[in-house]
MIROZA-826626 format. One record per residue (C-alpha): residue in one letter; x, y, z. Coordinates in steps of 0.001 Angstrom, whole numbers, padded with zeros to 6 digits, always signed. Layout:
% MIROZA-826626
AXYZ...
This chain:
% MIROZA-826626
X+011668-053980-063242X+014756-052374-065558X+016959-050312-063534X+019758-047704-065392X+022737-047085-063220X+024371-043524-063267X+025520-041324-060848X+023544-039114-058575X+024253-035376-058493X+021430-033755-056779X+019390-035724-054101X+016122-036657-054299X+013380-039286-055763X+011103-038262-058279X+008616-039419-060188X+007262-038683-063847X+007586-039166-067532X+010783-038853-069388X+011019-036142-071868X+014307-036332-074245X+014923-032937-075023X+015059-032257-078958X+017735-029543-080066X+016037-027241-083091X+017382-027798-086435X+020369-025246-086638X+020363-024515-090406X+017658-023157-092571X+016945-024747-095659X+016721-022818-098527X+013776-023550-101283X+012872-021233-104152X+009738-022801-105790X+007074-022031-102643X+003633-021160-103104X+004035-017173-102107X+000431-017287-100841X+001240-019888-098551X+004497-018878-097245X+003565-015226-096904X+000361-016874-094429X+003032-018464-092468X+005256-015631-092139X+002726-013069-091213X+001344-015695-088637X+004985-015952-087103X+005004-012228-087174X+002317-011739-085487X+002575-013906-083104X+006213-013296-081850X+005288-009189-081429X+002472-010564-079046X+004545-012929-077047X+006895-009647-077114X+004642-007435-075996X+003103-009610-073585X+007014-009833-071962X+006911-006314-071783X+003994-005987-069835X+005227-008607-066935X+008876-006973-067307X+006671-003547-066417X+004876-005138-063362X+007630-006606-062163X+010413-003964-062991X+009022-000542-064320X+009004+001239-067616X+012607+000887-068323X+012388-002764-067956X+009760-002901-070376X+010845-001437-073305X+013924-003793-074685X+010768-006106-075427X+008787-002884-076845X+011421-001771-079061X+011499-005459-080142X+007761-006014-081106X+008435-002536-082916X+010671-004247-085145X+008663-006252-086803X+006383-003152-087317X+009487-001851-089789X+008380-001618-093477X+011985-001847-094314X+012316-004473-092517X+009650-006701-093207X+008765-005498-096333X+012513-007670-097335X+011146-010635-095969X+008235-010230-097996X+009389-009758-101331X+011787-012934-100810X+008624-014868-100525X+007248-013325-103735X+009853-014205-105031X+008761-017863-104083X+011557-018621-101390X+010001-020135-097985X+009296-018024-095542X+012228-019644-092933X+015042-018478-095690X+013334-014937-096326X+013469-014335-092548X+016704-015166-092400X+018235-013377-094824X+016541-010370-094432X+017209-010204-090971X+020815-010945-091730X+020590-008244-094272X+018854-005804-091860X+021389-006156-088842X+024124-006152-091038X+023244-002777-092352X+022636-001118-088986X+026149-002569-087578X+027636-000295-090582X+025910+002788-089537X+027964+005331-087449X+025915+006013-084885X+026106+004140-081882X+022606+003793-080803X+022098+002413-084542X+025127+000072-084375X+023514-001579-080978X+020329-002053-082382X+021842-005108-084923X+021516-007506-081618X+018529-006537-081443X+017038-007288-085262X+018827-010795-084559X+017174-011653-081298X+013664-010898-082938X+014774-012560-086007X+015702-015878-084282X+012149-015660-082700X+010575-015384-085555X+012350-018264-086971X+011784-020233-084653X+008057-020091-084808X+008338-020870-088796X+010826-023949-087609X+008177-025180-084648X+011102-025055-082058X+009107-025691-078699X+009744-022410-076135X+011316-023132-073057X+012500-026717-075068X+009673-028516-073162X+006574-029356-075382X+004353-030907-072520X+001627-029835-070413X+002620-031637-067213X+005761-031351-065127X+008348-033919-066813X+011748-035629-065931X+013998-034421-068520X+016135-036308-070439X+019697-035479-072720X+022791-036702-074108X+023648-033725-071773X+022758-030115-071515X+025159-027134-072712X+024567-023975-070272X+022909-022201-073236X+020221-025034-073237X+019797-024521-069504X+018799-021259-069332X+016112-021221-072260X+014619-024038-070382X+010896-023911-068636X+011881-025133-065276X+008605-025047-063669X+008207-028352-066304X+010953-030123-064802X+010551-032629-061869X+014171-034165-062508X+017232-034292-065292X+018605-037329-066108X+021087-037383-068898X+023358-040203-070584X+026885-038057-070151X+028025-034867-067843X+029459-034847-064301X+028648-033722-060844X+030290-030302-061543X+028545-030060-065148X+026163-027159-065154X+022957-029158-065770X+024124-030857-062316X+024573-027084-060745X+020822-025979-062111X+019570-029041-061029X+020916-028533-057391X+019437-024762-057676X+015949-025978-058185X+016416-028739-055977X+015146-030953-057690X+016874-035079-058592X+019304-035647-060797X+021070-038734-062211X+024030-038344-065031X+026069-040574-066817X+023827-043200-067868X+025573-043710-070780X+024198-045120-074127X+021601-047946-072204X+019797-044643-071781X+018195-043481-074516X+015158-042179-076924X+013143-045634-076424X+012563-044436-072798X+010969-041265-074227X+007231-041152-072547X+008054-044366-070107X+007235-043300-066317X+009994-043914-064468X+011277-042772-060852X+014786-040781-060349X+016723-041393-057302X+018921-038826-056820X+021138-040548-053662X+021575-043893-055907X+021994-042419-059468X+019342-044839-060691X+016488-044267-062845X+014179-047080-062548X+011171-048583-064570X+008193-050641-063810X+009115-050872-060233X+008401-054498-058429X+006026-054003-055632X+009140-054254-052700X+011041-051481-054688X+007928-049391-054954X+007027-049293-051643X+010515-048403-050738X+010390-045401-053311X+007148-044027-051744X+008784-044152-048336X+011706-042151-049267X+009280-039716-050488X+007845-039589-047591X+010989-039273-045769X+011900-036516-048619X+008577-034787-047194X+008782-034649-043846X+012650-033597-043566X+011888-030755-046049X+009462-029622-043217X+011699-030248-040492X+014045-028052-042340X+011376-025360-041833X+012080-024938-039216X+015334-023470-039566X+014010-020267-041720X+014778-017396-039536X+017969-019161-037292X+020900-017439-036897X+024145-019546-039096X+026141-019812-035640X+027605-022762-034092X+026892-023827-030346X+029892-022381-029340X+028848-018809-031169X+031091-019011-034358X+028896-017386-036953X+029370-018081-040981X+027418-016405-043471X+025525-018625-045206X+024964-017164-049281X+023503-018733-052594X+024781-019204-055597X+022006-018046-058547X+022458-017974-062179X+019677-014900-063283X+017845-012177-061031X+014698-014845-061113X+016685-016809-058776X+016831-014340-055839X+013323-015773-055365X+014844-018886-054307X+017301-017398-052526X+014340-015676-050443X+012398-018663-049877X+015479-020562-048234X+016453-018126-046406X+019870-017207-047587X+021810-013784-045928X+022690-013219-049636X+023954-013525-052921X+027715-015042-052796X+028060-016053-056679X+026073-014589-059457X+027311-015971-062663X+026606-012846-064885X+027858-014661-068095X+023875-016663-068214X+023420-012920-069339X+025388-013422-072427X+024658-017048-072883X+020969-015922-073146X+021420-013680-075280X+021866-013610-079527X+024432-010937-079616X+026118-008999-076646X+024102-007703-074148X+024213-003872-073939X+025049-001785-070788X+020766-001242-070092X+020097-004801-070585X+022765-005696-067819X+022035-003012-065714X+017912-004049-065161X+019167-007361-064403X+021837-006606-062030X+019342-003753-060531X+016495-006131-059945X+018848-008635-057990X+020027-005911-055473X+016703-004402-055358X+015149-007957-054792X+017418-008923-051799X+016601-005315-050164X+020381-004428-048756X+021695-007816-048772X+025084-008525-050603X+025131-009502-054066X+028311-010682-055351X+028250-010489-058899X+031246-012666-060997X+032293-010758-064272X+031924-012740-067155X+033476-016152-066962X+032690-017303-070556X+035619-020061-071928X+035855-023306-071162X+032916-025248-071522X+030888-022066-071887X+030788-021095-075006X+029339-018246-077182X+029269-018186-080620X+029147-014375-081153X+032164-013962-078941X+034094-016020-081889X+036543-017258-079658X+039464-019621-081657X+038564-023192-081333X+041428-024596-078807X+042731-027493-077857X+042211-027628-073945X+039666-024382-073630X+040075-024823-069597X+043538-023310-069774X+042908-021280-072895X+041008-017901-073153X+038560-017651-071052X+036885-015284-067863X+039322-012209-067019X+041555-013234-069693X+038436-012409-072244X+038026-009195-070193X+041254-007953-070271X+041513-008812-073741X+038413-006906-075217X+038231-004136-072728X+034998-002864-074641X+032994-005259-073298X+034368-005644-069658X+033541-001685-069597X+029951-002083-070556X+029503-004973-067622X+031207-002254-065132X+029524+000401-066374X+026177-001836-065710X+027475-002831-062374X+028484+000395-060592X+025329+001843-061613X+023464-000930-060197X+025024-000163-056974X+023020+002540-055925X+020089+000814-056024X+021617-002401-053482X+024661-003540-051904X+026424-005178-055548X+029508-006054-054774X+032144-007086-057833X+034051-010438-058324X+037403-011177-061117X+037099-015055-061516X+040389-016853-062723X+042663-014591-061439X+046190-015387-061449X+048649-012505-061618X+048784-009236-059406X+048538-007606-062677X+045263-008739-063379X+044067-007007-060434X+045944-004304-061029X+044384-004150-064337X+040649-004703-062871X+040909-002223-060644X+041904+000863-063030X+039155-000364-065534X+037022-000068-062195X+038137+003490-061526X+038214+004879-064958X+034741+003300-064956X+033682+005437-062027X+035253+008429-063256X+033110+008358-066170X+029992+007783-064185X+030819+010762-061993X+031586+012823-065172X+028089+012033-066433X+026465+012492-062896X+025279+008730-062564X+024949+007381-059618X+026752+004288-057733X+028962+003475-054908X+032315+004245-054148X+032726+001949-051434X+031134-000800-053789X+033708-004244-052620X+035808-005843-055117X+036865-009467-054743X+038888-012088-056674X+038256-016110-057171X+040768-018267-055734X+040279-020924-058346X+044201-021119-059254X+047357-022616-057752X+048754-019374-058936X+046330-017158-056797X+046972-019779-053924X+050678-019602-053792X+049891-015415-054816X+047447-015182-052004X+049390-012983-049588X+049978-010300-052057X+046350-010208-053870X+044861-010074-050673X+046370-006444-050338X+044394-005260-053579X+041153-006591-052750X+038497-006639-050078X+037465-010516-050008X+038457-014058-051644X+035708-016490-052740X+037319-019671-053728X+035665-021567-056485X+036624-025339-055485X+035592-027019-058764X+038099-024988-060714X+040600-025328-057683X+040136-029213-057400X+040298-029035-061550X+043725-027109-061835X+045883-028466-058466X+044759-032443-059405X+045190-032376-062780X+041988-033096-063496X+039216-032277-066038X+036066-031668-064075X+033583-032219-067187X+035247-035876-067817X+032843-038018-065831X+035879-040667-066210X+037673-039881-064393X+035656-040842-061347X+037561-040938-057752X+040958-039112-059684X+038779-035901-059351X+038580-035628-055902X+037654-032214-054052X+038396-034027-050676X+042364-034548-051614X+044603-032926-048979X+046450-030866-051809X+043260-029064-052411X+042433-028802-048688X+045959-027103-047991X+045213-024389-050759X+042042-024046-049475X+043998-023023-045968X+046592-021269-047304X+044265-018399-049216X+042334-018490-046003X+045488-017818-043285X+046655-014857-046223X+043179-013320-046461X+043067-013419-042501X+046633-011960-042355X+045469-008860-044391X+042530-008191-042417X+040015-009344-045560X+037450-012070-045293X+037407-015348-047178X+034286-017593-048679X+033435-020648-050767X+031557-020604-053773X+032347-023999-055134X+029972-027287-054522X+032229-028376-051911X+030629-025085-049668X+027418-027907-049624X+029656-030432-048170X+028616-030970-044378X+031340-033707-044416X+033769-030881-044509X+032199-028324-042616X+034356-029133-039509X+037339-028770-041605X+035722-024991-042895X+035204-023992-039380X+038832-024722-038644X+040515-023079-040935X+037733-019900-040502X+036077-019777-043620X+033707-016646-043074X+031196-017781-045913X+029767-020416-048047X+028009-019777-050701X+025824-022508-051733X+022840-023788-053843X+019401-022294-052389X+018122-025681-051419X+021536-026724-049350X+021219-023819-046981X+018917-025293-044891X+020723-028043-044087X+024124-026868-043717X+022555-024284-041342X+021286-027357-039323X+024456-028640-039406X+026548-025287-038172X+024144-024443-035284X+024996-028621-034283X+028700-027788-034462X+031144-026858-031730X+033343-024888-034090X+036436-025076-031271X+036710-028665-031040X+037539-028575-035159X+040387-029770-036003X+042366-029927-039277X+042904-033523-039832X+042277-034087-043112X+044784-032040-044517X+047363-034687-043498X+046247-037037-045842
């Protein structure tokens, strides 16, 4: 038996092969003396087959969202259709370069030329020759869609995972992640806790490409990943299983219970989801709604900036999907350790305190005015409600809100639809908004605090630095105190007050959220079941506030 010690992040034991996950060659190599014959065979192969895939992604996007949905994927396959634009690629490879280069360059070529043009429907269609471009490319360059070249389901293995990687994943492949670095707020432990599945991080360096095909078992509680079990430790695996089994049934049982505590203090209960796909799990736990949808997967996803349409279907088909339920949508938090290269943001020296979320916003108000456009006009179609994340002036807000209402004013100017009474929130993620509290809560209409960023910017602490172990500690008193004081101001101004941080998942502290009168917690879609178990066992009077002492 060999046994790899991490650090469990999402609970559970699985078991499957490990799958290290290969990152596509980045650069194209450039070679002049091909065979055109055979490099024009390859490229019209790729060709064809990406306009396929396209059009076959415009047919589901039809079924599952109409016409409109379907033709960004339409207008895509049409692209490769483009004499112009093809017929560059082509005489590249006559001219005996391989058929990777030609691609590139002509596509380079090709977008560069329509982001001169002066109209703007021209201009926006340069994202789009990249994007079909890229999956072209990577046909030529065998890069594996959805980064999973297997059959069966697999436990999938990294150095780590950046949050572009996570969202071109297949996740229906994935039984567990295990990865040698990253931390229990990294965002391969957050997507890992969405699809509830195990995960184990910080293996370290014992972890590595020699396990690649080995069957092993994740246990999410222990952080282990063990091989070749004895026959003791096996049996003990297969019982937890078990266990796993029959409490995810018991759990069941409370689809369709009301989040209220015996003594009839009732807390909504929402999800956190990173793409409109995710309402589906949202649905199937039963959460009351969507209290965290990180819109910047949107631009992660995507090659250039996503344009107001693009947005708009995605935002549309969340509020549709949860039929009248709230959907609190973030505005783009990119920064930090979420990076885009087409943003070309200045390489800095601690990114976590640089540029990054309504500071980016603010800063290119182009592109915060395409997400609002894209969100108020979702809100006729669902109850979309609009969050600032890293908020830490009254300025800011001040700011937000007339982009919001010059926003609307050009919607009713061009008779669009949306809702006036749509709600606008801020993050409590600072010690600045903490100590600001009392005076942003008269600009708003609710506070979600975002605990990872809160615990990262009152202790000090860098939550991607695995490290620095029990010095990053959600649980400290300083944190709980903020936590308190944004509640008490948001209470004082007649607003209400959620979480949207991991720590909403913590039943150890839901005593302590009942006490100070949290009125939601927005969690993963698998944690709602049990922290609904746990409020309807709770007597939300006898609460007390202990642990902010210390």
């Amino acid at each position: 038996m060999n046994i790899v010690q991490g650090k469990g992040v999402s609970q559970g034991v699985a078991h499957g092969v490990i799958y290290f996950y290969h990152r596509p060659e980045s650069q194209v190599e450039a070679r002049h003396n091909c065979d055109p014959a055979e490099e024009q065979v390859r490229l019209n192969q790729a060709r064809e087959t990406a306009a396929q895939a396209l059009l076959d992604m415009a047919e589901a996007a039809r079924a599952q969202a109409g016409d409109s949905a379907a033709e960004l994927f339409e207008t895509h396959a049409m692209f490769l259709e483009d004499e112009d634009y093809t017929g560059a690629m082509d005489e590249l490879v006559a001219q005996g370069c391989n058929a990777e280069y030609a691609a590139q360059q002509a596509g380079e070529q090709f977008a560069a030329m329509l982001a001169e043009m002066d109209d703007d429907y021209m201009r926006a269609r340069a994202a789009d020759v990249k994007d079909v471009t890229g999956r072209v490319l990577n046909l030529l360059l065998g890069v594996v869609e959805g980064g999973i070249d297997s059959d069966e389901p697999v436990i999938l293995a990294a150095d780590d995972l950046a949050p572009s990687e996570t969202i071109q994943l297949d996740k229906s492949k994935i039984l567990a992640i295990a990865t040698q670095g990253g931390s229990g707020n990294s965002h391969t432990a957050i997507l890992a806790r969405t699809m509830g599945i195990p995960a184990v991080c910080g293996l370290g360096e014992a972890f590595n490409e020699s396990y690649h095909g080995k069957e092993a078992y994740i246990v999410g509680e222990t952080g282990q990943v063990i091989f070749d079990p004895d026959p003791e430790t096996l049996q003990s695996l297969e019982t937890r299983q078990a266990q796993q089994t029959e409490r995810q049934e018991l759990l069941r049982s409370m689809v369709g219970q009301e989040d209220v505590t015996l003594d009839g203090k009732k807390i909504k209960l929402y999800c956190n989801i990173g793409s409109p796909e995710d309402v589906s799990a949202v649905l199937a736990n039963d959460g009351q709604g969507v209290g965290l949808f990180r819109s910047e997967f949107l631009y992660l996803a995507a090659s250039d900036y996503p344009d107001e349409e693009a947005q708009f279907q995605a935002y549309k088909k969340a509020a549709v999907d949860m039929k009248g339920k709230r959907v609190i949508v973030r505005t783009l938090d990119i920064g930090a350790d979420k990076q885009v290269d087409y943003f070309d943001l200045n390489k800095e020296e601690n990114p976590a305190m640089g540029l990054r979320a309504i500071r980016i916003c603010l800063n290119r108000p182009e592109v915060f005015r395409t997400q609002l456009r894209a969100l108020y006009r979702a809100s006729a179609f669902g109850k979309i409600a609009i969050m600032f994340p890293m908020i830490a002036s009254v300025w800011e807000v001040k700011e937000c809100r007339r982009a919001c209402q010059k926003v609307m004013d050009e919607l009713s100017a061009e008779g669009i639809p949306f809702r006036e009474d749509t709600e606008l929130g801020i993050m409590i993620e600072t010690p600045a908004a903490v100590f600001m509290a009392p005076e942003l809560a008269k600009l708003v209409d609710f506070f979600s605090v975002g605990t990872n960023d809160l615990t990262q910017y009152t202790l000090a602490c860098d939550r991607q630095c695995n490290d620095l172990g029990k010095f990053f500690d959600p649980h400290h008193p300083a944190v709980l105190r903020a936590l308190k004081m944004a509640a008490d101001a948001a209470h004082e101004a007649g607003i209400w007050i959620g979480i949207c941080g991991e720590l909403g998942a913590d039943t150890a502290l839901l005593p302590t959220f009942l006490a100070m009168g949290i009125d939601e917690l927005s969690v993963s879609p698998t944690a709602v079941l049990p922290l609904r178990a746990a409020i309807r066992k709770s007597i939300a009077g006898t609460c007390d506030l202990e642990l902010l002492k210390g």
